[in-house]
C-alpha positions in Angstrom: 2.8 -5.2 -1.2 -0.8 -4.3 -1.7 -4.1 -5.4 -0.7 -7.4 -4.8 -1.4 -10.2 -6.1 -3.9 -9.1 -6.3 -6.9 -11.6 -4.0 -8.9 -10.9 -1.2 -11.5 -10.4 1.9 -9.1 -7.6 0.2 -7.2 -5.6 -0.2 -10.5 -4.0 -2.9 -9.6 -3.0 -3.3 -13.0 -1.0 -0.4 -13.4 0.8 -0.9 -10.0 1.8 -4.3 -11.9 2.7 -2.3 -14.6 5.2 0.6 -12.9 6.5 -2.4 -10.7 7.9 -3.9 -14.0 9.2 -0.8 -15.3 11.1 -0.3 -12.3 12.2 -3.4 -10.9 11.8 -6.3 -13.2 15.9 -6.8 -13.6 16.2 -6.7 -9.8 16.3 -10.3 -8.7 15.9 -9.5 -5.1 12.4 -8.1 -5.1 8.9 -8.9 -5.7 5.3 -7.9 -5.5 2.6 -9.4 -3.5 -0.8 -8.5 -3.9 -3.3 -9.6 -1.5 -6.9 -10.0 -2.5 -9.7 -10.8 -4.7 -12.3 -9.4 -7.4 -13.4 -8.8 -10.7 -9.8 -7.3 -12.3 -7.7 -10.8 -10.7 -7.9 -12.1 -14.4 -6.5 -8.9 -16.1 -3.7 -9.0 -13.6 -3.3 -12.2 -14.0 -2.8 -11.8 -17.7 -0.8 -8.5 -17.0 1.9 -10.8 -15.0 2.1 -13.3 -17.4 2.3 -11.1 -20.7 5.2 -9.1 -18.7 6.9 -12.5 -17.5 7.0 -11.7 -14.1 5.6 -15.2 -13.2 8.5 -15.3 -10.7 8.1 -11.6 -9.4 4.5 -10.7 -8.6 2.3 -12.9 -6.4 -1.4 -13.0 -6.2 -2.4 -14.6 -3.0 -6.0 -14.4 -3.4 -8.0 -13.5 -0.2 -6.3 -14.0 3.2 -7.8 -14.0 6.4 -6.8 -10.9 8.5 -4.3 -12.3 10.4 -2.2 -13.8 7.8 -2.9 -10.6 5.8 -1.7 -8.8 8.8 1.8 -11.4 8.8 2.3 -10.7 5.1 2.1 -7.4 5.7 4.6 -6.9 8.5 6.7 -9.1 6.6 6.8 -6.4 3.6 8.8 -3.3 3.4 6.4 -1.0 1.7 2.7 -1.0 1.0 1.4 0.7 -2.1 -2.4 1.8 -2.4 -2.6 3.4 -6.1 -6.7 3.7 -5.6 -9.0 6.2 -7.3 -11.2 6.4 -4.7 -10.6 5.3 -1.2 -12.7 5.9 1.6 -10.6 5.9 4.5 -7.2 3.8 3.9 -7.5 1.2 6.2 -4.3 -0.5 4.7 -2.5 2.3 5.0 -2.7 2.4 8.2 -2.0 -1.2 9.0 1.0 -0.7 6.9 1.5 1.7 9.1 1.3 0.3 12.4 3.6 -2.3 11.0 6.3 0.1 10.4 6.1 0.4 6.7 6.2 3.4 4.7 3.3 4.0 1.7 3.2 5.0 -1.2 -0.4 6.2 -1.3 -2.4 8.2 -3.6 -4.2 11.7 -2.8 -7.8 10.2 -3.2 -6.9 8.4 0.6 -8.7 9.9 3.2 -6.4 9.2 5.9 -3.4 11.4 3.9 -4.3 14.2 6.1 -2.1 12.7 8.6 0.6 11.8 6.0 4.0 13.2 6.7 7.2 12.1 4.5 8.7 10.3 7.4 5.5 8.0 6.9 6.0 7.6 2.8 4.9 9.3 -0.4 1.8 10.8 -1.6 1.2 10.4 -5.4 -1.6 11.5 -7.4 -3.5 8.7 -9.0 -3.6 9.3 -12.6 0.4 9.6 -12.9 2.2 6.4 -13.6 5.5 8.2 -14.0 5.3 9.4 -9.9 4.0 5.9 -8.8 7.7 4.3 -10.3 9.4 7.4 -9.2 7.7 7.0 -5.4 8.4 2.8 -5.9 12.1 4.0 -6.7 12.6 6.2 -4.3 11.3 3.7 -1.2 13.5 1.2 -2.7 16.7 3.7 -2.9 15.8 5.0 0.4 14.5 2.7 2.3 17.4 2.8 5.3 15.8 6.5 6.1 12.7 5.6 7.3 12.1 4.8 11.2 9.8 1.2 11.8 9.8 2.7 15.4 8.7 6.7 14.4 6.2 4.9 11.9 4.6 2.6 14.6 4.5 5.1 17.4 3.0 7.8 14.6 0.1 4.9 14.2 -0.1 4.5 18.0 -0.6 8.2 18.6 -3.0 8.7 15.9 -5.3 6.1 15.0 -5.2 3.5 18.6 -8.6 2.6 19.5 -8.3 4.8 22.6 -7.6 8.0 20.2 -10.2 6.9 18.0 -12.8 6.1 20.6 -11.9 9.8 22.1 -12.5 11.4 18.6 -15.9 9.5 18.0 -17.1 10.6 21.6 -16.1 14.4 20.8 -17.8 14.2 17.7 -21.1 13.0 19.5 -20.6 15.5 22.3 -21.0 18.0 20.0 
């Protein structure tokens, strides 16, 4: 899965892209990309000049609790972003139990660990299907529970709140 607005420095497109290098003879798996914007008819045309009609959905925008259901319902989340301010889907993802495959350019990385997924730089193609291939061949080593109590322990509102006061203490 992925989510976010669909713009340019999400690249979207080239997610599309590595996800059919990689997986489009697999029948058993898709892609599900949750959201809207500018770049939704350049994907759009992406799936259907790759065929992968049947293998990537575009659900549009989704409220946050069915974004939240899709979500948990996924086994990896992928943010391939340029630029990303914090990586507030990352750790969603997280607190869902899935690993990421995330790019260097997310601030939240410097709590990323490999038991929580991959870090990829974003201008590489080659790494994001080697990181898509590598969740997909590994998947049975990462820990839902060690993934959702890393997300408890870091970024709960009680941890965040205690962070936010600190910072104004000082």
């Amino acid at each position: 899965i992925a989510v976010g607005r669909l713009v340019k420095q999400k690249q979207f497109d080239l997610i599309v892209r590595a996800f059919s290098d990689v997986f489009k003879v697999l029948d058993n798996i898709t892609l599900t990309i949750v959201g809207d914007g500018e770049e939704k008819e350049n994907i759009k045309k992406i799936v259907k000049e790759l065929n992968l009609d049947d293998k990537v959905i575009l659900t549009g925008t989704l409220s946050r609790e069915d974004t939240a259901q899709i979500v948990s319902e996924s086994d990896c989340l992928i943010c391939y972003s340029t630029f990303e301010t914090f990586g507030v889907p990352v750790i969603e993802a997280w607190a869902c139990g899935l690993p990421t495959i995330s790019t260097t350019s997310c601030a939240v990385l410097d709590k990323m660990n490999e038991r929580l997924g991959i870090e990829i730089s974003p201008d590489d193609i080659d790494n994001l299907k080697s990181a898509m291939t590598y969740i997909y061949n590994h998947y049975d080593e990462y820990d839902k529970s060690i993934i959702v109590n890393y997300t408890l322990t870091h970024f709960s509102e009680e941890i965040i709140g205690n962070q936010l006061l600190e910072l104004y203490h000082h």
